[in-house]
Backbone bond lengths (Angstrom), bond angles and torsions (degrees), N, CA, C in turn:
res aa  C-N    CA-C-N  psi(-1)  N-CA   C-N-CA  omega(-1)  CA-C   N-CA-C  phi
1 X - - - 1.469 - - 1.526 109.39 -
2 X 1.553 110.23 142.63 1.528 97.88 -175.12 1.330 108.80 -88.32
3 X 1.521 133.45 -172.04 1.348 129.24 174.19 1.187 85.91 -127.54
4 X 1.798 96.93 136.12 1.792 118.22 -173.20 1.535 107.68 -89.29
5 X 1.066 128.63 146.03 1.672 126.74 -172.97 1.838 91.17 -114.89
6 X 1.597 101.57 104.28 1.547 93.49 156.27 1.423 135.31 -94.66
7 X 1.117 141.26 148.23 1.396 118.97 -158.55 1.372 89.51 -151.34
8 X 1.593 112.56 164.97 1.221 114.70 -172.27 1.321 137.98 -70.94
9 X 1.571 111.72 19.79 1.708 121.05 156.81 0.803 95.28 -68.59
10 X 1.852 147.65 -58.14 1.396 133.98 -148.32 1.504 107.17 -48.34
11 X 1.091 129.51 -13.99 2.060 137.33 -174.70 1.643 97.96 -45.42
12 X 1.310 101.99 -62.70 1.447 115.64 -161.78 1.693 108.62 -62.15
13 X 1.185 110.49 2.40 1.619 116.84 171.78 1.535 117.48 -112.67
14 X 1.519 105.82 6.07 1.684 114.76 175.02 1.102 119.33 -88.48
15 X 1.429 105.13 163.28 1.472 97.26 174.93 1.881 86.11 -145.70
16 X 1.644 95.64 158.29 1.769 98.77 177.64 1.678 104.99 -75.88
17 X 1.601 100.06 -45.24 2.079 93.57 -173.90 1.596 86.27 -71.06
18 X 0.715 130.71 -30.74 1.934 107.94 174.86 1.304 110.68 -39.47
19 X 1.326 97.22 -93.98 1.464 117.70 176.74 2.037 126.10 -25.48
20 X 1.359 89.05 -38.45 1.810 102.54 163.68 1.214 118.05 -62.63
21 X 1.621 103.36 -44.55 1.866 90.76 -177.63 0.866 113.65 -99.60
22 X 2.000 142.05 11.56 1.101 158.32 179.10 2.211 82.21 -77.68
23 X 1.272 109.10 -74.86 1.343 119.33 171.69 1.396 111.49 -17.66
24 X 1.448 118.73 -75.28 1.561 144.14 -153.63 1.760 70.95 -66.70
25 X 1.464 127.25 -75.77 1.513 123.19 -161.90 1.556 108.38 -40.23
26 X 1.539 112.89 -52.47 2.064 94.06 -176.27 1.146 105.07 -74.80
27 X 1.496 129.67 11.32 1.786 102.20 -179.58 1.798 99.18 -92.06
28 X 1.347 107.84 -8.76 1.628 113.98 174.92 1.668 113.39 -86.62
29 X 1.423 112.41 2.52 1.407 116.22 -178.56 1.777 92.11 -99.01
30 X 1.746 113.71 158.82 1.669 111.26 156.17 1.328 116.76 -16.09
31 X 1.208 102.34 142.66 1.632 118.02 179.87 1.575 93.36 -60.99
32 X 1.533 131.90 153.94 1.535 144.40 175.41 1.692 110.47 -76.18
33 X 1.286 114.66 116.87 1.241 119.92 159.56 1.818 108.04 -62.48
34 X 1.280 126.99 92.32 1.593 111.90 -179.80 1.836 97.47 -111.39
35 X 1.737 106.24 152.18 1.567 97.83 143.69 1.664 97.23 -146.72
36 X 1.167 98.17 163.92 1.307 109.17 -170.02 1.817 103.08 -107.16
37 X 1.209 122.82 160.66 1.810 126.05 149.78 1.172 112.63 -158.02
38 X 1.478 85.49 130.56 1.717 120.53 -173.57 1.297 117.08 -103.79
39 X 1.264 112.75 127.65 1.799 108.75 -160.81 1.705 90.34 -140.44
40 X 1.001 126.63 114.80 1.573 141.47 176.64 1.673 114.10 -97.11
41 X 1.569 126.71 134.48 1.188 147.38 -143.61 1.558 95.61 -132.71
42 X 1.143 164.61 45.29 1.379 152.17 -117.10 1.418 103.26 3.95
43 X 1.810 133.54 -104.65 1.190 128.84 -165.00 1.934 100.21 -82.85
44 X 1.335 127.11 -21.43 1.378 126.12 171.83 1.624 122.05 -40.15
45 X 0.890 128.05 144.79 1.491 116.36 163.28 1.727 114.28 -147.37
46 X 1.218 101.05 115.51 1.814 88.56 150.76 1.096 154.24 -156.71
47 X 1.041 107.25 149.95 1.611 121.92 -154.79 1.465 123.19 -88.98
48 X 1.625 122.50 126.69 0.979 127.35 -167.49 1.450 117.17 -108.45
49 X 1.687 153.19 123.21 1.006 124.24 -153.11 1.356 99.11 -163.25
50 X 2.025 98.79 113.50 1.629 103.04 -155.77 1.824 95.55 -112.07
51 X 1.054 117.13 143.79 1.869 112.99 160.86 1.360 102.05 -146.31
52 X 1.213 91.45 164.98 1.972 107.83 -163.80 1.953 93.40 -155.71
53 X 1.629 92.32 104.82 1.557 103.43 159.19 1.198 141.21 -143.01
54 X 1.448 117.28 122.32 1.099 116.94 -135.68 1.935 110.84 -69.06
55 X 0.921 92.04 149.47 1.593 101.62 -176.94 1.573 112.13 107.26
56 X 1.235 119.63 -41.40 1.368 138.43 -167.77 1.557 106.69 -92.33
57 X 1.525 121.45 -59.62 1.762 124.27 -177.98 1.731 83.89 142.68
58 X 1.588 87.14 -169.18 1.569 115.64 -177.65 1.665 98.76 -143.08
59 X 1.572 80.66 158.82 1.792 95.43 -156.88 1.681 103.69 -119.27
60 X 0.876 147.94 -175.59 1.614 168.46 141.73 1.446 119.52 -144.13
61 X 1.327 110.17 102.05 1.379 103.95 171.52 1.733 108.90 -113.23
62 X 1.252 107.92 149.49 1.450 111.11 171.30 1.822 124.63 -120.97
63 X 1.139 122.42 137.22 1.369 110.58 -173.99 1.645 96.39 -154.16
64 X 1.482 102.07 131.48 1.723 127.32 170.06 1.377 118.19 -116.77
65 X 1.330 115.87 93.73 1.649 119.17 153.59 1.140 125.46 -63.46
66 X 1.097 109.89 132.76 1.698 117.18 -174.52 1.585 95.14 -129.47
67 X 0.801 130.53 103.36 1.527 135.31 165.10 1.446 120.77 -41.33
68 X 1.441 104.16 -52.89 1.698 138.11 -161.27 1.941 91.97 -65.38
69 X 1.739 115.42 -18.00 1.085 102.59 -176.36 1.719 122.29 -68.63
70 X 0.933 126.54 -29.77 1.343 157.58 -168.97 1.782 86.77 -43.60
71 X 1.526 117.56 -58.16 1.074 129.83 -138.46 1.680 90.15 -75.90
72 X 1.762 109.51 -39.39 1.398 121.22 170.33 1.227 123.86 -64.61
73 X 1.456 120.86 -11.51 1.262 116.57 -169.54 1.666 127.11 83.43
74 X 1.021 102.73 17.84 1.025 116.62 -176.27 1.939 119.50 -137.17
75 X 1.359 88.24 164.35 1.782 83.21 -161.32 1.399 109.65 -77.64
76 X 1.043 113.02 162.68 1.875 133.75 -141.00 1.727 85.53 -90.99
77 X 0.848 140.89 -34.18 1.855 145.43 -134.86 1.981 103.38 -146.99
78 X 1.085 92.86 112.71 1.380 86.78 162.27 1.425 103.68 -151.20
79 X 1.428 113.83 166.16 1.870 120.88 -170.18 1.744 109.04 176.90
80 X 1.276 102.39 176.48 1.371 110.41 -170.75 1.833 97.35 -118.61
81 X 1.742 129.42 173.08 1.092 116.24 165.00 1.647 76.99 -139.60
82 X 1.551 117.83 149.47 1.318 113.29 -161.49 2.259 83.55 -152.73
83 X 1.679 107.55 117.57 1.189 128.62 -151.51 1.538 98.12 -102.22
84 X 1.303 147.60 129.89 1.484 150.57 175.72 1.436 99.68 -136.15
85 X 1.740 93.25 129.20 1.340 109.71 158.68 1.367 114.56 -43.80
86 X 1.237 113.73 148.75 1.714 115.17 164.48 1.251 114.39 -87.78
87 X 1.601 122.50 -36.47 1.550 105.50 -167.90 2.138 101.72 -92.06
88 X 1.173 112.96 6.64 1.369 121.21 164.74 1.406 146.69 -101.23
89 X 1.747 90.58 -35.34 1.015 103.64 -167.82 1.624 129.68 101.86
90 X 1.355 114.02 -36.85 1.516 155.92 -140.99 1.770 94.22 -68.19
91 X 1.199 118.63 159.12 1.669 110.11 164.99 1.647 92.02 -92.23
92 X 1.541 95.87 152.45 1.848 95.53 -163.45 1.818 85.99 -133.71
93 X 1.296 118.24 -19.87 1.254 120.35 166.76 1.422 140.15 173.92
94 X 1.122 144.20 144.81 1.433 138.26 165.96 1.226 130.90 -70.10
95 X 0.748 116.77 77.54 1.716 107.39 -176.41 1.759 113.42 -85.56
96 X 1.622 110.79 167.34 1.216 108.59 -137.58 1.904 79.10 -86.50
97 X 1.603 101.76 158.73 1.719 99.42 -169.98 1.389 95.63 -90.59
98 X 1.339 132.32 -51.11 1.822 126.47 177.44 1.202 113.05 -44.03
99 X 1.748 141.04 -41.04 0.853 128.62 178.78 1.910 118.57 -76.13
100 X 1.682 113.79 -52.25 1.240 106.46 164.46 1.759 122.53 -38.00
101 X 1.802 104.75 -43.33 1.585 81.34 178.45 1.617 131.55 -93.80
102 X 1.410 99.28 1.37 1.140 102.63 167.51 1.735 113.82 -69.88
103 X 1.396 134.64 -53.05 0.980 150.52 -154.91 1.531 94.58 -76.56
104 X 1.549 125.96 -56.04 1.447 124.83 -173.24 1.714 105.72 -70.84
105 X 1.266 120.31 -39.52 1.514 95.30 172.42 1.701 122.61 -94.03
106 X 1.542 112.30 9.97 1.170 101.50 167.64 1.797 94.29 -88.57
107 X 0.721 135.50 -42.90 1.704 144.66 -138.93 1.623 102.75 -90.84
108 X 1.610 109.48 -17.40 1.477 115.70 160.44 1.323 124.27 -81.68
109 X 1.743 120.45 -39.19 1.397 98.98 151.77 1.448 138.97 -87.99
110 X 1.509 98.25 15.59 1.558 108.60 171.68 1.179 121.10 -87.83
111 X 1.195 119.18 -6.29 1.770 143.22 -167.03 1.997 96.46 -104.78
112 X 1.517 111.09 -36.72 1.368 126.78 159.18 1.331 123.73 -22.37
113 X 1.569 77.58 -94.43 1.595 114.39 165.37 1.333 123.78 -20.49
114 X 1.346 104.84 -64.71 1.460 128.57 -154.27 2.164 93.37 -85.11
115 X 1.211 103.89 -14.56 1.656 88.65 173.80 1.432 108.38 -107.40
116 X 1.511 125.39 -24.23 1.405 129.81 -173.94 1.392 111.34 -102.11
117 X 1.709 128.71 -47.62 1.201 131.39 -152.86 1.543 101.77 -67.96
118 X 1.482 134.79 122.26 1.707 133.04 159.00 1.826 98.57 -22.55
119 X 1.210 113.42 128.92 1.369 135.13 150.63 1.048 144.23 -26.90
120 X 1.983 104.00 -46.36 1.188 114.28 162.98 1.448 115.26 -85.36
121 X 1.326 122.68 24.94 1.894 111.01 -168.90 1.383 98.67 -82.82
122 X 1.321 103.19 141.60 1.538 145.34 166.60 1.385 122.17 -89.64
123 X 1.592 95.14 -68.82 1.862 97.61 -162.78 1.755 95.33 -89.97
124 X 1.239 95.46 114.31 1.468 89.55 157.14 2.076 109.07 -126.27
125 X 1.538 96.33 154.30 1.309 109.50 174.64 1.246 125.48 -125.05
126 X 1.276 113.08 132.84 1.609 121.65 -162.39 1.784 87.87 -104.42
127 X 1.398 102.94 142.69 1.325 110.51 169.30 1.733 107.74 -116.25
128 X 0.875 114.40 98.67 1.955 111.89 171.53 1.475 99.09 123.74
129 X 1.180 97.34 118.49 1.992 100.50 -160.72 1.224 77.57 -100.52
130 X 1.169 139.14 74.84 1.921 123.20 144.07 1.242 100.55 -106.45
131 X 2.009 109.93 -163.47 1.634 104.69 -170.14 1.050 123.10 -64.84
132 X 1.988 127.32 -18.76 1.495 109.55 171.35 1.130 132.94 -65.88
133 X 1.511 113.76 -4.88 1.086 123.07 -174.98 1.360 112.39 -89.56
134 X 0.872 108.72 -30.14 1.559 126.45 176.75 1.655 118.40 -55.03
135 X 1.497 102.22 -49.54 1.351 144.68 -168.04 1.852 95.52 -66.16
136 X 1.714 103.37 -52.65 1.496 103.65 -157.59 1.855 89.52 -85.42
137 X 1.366 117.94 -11.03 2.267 106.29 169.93 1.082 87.38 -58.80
138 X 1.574 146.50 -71.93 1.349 137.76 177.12 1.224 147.54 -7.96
139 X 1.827 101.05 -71.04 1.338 123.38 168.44 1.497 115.26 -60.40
140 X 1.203 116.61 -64.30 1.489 132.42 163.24 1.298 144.30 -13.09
141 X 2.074 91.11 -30.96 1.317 108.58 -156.12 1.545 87.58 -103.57
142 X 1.104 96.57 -58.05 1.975 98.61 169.23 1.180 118.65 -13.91
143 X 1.302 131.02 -48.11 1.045 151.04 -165.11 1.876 119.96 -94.66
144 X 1.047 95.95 -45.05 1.712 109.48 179.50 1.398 104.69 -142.80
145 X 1.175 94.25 80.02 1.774 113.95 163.89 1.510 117.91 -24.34
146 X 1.611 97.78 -49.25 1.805 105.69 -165.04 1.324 104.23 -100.43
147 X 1.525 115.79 46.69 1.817 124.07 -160.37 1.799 80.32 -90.73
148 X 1.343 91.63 133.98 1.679 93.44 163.41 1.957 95.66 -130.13
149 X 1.196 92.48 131.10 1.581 109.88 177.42 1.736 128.65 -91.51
150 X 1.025 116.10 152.83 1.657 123.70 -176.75 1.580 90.21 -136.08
151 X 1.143 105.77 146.96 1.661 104.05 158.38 1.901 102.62 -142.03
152 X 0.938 94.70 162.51 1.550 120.62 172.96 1.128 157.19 -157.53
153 X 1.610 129.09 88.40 1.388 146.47 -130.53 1.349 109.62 -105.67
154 X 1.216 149.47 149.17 1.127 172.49 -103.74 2.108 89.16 -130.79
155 X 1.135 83.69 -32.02 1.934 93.80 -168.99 1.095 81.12 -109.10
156 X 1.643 154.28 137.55 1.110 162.26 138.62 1.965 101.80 -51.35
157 X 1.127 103.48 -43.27 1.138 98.15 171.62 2.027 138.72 -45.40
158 X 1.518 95.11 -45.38 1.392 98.53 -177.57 1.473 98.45 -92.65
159 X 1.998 142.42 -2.97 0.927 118.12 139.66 1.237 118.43 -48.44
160 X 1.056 130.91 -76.76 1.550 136.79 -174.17 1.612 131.01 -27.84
161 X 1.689 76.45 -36.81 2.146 87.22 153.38 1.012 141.35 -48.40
162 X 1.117 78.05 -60.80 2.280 106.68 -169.76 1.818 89.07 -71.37
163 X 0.937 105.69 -52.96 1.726 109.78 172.67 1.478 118.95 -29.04
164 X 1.295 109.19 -80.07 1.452 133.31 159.38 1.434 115.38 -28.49
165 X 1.655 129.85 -55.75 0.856 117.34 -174.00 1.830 109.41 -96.57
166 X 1.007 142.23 40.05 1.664 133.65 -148.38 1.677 91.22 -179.70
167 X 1.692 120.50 82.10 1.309 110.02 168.19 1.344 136.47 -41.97
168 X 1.790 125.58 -23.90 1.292 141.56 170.98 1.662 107.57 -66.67
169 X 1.172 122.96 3.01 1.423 118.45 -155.91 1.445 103.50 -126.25
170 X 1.713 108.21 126.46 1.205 101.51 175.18 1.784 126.77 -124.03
171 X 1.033 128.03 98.50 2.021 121.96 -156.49 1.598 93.39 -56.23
172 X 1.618 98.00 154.18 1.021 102.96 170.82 1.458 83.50 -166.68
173 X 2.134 93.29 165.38 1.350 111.30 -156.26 1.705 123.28 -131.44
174 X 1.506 104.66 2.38 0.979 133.64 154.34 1.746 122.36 -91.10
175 X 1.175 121.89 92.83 1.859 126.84 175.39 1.651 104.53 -71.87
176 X 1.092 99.18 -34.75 1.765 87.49 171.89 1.129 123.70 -49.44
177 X 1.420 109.96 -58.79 1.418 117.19 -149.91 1.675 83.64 -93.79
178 X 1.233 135.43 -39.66 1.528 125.87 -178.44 1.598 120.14 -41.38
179 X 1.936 92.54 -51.46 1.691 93.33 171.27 1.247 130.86 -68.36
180 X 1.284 127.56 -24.58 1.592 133.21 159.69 1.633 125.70 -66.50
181 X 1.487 101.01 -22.48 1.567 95.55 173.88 2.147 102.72 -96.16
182 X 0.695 107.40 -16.08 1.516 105.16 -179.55 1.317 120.34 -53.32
183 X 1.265 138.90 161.44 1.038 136.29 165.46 1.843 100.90 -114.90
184 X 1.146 138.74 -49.78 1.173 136.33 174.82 1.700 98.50 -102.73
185 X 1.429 107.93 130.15 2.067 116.26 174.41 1.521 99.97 -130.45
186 X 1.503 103.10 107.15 1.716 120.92 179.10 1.500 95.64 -87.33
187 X 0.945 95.34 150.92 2.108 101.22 170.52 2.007 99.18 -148.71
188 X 1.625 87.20 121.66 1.400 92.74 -173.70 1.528 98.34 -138.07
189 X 1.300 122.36 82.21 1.544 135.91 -123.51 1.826 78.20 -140.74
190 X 1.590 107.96 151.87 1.935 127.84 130.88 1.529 120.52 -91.63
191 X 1.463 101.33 31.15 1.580 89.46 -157.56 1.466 109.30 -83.36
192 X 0.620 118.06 157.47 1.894 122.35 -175.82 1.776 105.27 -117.23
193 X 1.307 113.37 11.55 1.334 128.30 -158.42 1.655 116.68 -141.56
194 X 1.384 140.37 75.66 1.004 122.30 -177.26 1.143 139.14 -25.02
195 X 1.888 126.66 124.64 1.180 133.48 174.24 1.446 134.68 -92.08
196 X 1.249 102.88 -29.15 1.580 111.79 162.46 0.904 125.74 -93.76
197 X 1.540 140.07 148.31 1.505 134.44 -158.78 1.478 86.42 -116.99
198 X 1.285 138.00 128.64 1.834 138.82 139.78 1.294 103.60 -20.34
199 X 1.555 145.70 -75.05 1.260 159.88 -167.00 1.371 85.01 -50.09
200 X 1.379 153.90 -59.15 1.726 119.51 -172.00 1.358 112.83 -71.91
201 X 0.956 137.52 -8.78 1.457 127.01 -148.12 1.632 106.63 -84.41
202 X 1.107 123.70 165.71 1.395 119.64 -158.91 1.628 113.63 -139.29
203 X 1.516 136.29 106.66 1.310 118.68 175.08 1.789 131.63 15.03
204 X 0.979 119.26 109.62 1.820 101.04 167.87 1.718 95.30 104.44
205 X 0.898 124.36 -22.91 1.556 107.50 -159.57 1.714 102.77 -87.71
206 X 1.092 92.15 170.39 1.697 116.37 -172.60 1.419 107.81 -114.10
207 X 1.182 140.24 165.86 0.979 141.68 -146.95 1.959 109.19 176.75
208 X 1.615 96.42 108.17 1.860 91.44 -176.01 1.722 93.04 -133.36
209 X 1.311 80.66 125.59 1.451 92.15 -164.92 1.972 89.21 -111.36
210 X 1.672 103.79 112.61 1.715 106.42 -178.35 1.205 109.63 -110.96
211 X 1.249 110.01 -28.87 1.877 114.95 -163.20 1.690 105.10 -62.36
212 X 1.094 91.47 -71.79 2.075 88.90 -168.48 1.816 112.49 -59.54
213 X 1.681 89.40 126.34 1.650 93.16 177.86 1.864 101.56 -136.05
214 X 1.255 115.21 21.26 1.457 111.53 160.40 1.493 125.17 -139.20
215 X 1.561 130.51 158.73 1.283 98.95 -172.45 1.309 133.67 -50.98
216 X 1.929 111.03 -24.31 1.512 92.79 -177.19 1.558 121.53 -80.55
217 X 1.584 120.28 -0.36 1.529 116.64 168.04 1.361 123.10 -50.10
218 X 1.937 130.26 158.23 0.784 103.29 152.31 1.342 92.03 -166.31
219 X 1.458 124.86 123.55 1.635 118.21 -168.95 1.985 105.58 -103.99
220 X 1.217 124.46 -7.24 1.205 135.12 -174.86 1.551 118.58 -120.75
221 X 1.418 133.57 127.56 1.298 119.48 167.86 1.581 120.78 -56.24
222 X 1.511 105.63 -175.32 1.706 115.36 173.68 1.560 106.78 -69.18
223 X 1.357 125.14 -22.88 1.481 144.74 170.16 1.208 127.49 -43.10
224 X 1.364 94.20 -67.85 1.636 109.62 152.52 1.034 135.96 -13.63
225 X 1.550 96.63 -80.65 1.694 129.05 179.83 1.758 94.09 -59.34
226 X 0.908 112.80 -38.98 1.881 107.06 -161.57 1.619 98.81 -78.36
227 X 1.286 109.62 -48.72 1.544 112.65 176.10 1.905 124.24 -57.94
228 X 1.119 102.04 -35.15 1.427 116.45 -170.12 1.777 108.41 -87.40
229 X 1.302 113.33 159.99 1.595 119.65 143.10 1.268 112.48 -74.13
230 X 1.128 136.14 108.44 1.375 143.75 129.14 1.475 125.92 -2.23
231 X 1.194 121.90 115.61 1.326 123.93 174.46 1.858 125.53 -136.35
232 X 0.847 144.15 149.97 1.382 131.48 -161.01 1.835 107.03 -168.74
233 X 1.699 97.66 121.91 1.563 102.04 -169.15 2.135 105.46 -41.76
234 X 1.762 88.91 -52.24 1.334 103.16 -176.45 1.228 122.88 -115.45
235 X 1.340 177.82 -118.55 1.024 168.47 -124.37 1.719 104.12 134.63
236 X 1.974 95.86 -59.02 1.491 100.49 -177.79 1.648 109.76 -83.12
237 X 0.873 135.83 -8.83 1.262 138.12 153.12 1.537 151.84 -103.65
238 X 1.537 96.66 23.46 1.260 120.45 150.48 1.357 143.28 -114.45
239 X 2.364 103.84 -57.24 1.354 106.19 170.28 1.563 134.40 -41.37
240 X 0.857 100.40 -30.50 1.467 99.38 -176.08 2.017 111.34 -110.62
241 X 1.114 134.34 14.11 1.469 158.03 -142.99 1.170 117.28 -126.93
242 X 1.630 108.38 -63.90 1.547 115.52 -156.65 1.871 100.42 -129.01
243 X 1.206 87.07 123.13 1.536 97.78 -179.02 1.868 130.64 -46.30
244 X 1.777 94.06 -12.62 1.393 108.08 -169.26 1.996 92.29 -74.53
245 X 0.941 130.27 -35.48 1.403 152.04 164.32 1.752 111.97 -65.58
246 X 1.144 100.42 -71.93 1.585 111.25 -170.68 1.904 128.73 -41.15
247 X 1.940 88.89 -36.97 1.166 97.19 178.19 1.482 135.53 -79.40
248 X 1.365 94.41 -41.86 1.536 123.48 169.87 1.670 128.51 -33.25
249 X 1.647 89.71 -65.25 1.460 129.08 176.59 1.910 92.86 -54.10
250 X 1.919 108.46 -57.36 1.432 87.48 -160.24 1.138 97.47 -58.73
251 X 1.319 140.51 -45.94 1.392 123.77 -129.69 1.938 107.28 -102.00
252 X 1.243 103.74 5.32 1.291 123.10 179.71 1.436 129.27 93.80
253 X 1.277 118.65 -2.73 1.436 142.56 168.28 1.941 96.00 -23.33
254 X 0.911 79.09 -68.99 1.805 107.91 -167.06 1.506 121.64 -116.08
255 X 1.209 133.29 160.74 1.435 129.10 172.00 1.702 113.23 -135.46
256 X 1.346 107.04 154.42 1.744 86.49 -179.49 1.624 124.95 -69.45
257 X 1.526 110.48 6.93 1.470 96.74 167.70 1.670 100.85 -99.35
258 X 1.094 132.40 29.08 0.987 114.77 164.93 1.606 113.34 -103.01
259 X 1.287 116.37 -8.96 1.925 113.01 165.65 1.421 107.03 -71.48
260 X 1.272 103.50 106.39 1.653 133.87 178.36 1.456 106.22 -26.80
261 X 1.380 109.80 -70.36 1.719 115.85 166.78 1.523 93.56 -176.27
262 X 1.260 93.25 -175.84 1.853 124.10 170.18 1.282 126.15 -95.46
263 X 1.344 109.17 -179.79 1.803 93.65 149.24 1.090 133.10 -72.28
264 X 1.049 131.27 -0.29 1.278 141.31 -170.42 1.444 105.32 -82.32
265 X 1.625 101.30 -14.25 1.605 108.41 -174.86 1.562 93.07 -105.18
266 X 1.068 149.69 20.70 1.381 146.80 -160.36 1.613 102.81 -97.67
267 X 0.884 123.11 -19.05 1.467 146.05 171.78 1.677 102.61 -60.68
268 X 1.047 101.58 -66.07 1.419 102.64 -152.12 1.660 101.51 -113.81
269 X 1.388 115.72 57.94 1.634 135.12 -153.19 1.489 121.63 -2.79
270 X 1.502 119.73 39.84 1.218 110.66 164.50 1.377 119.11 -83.28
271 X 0.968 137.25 28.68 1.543 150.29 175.79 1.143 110.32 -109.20
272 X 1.713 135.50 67.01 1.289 119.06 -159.21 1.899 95.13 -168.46
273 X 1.213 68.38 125.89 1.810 90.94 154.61 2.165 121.17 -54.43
274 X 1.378 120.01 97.32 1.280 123.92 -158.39 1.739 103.97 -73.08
275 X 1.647 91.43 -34.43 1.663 97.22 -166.89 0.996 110.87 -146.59
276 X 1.657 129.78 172.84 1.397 135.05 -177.40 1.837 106.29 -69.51
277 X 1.522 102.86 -40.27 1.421 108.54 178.18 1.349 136.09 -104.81
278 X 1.640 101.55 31.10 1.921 116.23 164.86 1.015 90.11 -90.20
279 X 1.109 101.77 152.79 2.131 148.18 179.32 2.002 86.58 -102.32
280 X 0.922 95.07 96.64 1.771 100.86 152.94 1.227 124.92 -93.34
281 X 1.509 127.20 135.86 1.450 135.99 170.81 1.496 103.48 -91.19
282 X 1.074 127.51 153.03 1.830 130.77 138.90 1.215 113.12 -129.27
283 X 0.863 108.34 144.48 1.769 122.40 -157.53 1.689 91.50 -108.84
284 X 1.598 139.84 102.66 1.372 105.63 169.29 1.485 111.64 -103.31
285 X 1.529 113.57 115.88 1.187 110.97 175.47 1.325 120.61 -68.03
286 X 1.371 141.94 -52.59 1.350 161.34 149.88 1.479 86.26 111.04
287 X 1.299 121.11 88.49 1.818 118.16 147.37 1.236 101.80 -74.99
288 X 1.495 93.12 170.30 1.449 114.27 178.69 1.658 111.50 -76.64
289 X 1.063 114.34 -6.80 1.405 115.35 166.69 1.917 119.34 -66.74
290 X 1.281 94.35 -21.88 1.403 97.30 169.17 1.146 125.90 -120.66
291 X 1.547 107.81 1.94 1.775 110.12 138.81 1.736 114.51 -56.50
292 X 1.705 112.38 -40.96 1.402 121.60 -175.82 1.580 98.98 -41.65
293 X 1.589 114.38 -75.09 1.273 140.59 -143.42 1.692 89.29 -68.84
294 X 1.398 136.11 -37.98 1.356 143.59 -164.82 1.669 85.24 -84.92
295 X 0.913 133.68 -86.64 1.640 127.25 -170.15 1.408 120.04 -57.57
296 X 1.004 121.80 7.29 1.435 125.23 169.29 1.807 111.20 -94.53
297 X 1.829 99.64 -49.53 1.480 94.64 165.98 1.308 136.30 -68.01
298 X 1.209 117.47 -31.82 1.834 122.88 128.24 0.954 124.73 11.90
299 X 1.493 94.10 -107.60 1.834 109.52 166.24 1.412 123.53 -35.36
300 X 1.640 104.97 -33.88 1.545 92.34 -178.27 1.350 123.63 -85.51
301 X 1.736 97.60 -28.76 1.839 109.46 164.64 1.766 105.28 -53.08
302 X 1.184 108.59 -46.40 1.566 110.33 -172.80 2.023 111.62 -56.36
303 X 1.235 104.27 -49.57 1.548 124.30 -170.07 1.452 99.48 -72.44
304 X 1.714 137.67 -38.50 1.096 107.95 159.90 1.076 113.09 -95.70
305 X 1.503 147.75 63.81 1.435 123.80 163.77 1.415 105.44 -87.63
C-alpha cells in the first residue's frame, strides 16, 4: 500500500459543515481508545497524541512548542500527524500537521457552537488574536453569516492586527464590557490565569473555552463554571487534564456530574442548548481522537478530488 502525502492544498477541498458531520459521524462509531504523553523541557513541551477507532483507523500525532522559537524567527509549534489503517494497522498516510490542527480545533468548537450557541448570535468575541483565532473568523462565519467580530489580546497590539487586516474584525480594549455585550466569547489564550470573570457574563451567551490544555491553564474563573452548563468535547480528555475542569471540581465549585455531556452524548440530544437564557460552557479539549476523525475527512476530501 502506498503512503498518501497530504499537504496543505487539500484546505481548498474542505468544508466546516463537512468536517462537523464527519465529527458528529465518529462519535456514532466505538467509543476511542486515546492516550496522550506529555513530556515538559522547562518552558518546551511535547505532546504526544495517539487514538485508535475501530472502523475508521488509528492516529499518532506529535507536536513540540518551543516558545524560545519566536526569538529565532521561527514558528513556536511544530509536529507530524501520522494516519493507520484500522483493519491493518499499515501507515495509510501523512497528512499535513498545521492544517489537521487547525481544522480539528477550529471545527470542534464549531460543532459546539452550532449545538449550544442561541441561533440568532451576532456579536461574537475572540479573546487572543493568534492563529486560532483567526481559524474560528472562518469557522464562525459558516455558521452565522451576519457574525460581526471584536477581538482582544493581552498585547493591544496584535489585536489591532488581526483588526487591520480582516474587515469583519473589530480590536477592542475593554474585556469587561466586550464579554457582557457578546453573544458568543471564544478564548484561545496561554493563559495560566483566568480571563473571564462569571460576574460579567450575561443570560443567553455561549462560551468556547480552546486555549487551556494542561492542568496549569485556565481561561475562565470558578464563576463561570458555577454559573454556566458545563459542556466538554470529551469527558476522557479533559476532567481529569485541563485545569479549566480540574480546579473547580477540587475545590468544590463544580463536580463531575455536573458536565452536561460530550459528544458522545450528541446522539441522544444531550448536547444542547435548553433555553434562550442558559450560559453554556464548551470545554475544547482536542484529543487525538478528533485529530483521527479530522484527518480521516482529509484524506477522503483529498482521495476524491
Amino acid at each position: 500500500m502506498s503512503i498518501e502525502i497530504v499537504g496543505p492544498e487539500a484546505e481548498a477541498l474542505l468544508s466546516w459543515q463537512g468536517l462537523c458531520a464527519a465529527i458528529e459521524a465518529g462519535h456514532r462509531l466505538p467509543k476511542a481508545k486515546i492516550s496522550d504523553l506529555l513530556l515538559l523541557r522547562g518552558s518546551d513541551t511535547m505532546l504526544d497524541r495517539a487514538a485508535w477507532i475501530d472502523g475508521l483507523g488509528a492516529l499518532v500525532k506529535v507536536a513540540n512548542v518551543v516558545p524560545g522559537n519566536a526569538a529565532r524567527g521561527l514558528p513556536s509549534i511544530h509536529g507530524a500527524v501520522n494516519l493507520f489503517n484500522d483493519t491493518t494497522g499499515a501507515l495509510e498516510a501523512l497528512v499535513d500537521f498545521h492544517l489537521v490542527t487547525k481544522w480539528k480545533t477550529a471545527g470542534d468548537s464549531l460543532l459546539s457552537a452550532s449545538k449550544l450557541a442561541r441561533k440568532d448570535s451576532r456579536n461574537i468575541l475572540l479573546i487572543g488574536a493568534g492563529t486560532v483565532a483567526r481559524s474560528m473568523v472562518e469557522a464562525y462565519s459558516s455558521l452565522f453569516p451576519d457574525a460581526r467580530f471584536s477581538i482582544w489580546n493581552r498585547s493591544p497590539a496584535g489585536a489591532e492586527a488581526m483588526a487591520a487586516a480582516d474587515p469583519r474584525v473589530t480590536a477592542v480594549s475593554d474585556l469587561e464590557a466586550a464579554v457582557r455585550g457578546a453573544d458568543v466569547i471564544c478564548s484561545a489564550t496561554m493563559s495560566k490565569a483566568p480571563l473571564i470573570k462569571g460576574a460579567w457574563l450575561q443570560p443567553g451567551q455561549h462560551i468556547d473555552l480552546i486555549g487551556a490544555y494542561t492542568p496549569a491553564m485556565r481561561e475562565a474563573d470558578d464563576a463561570v463554571m458555577q454559573r454556566a452548563s458545563v459542556f466538554v468535547d470529551a469527558r476522557a480528555t479533559t476532567i481529569h487534564h485541563i485545569g479549566e475542569l480540574i480546579d473547580p471540581i477540587a475545590n468544590g465549585t463544580i463536580t463531575e456530574a455536573d458536565v452536561k455531556a460530550d459528544f458522545y452524548d450528541i446522539a441522544q440530544g444531550l448536547y444542547t442548548r435548553r433555553s434562550d437564557d442558559e450560559i453554556t460552557v464548551a470545554k475544547n479539549g482536542g484529543g487525538a481522537h478528533l485529530d483521527l476523525m479530522t484527518s480521516a475527512y482529509i484524506l477522503d476530501c483529498w482521495r476524491q478530488r
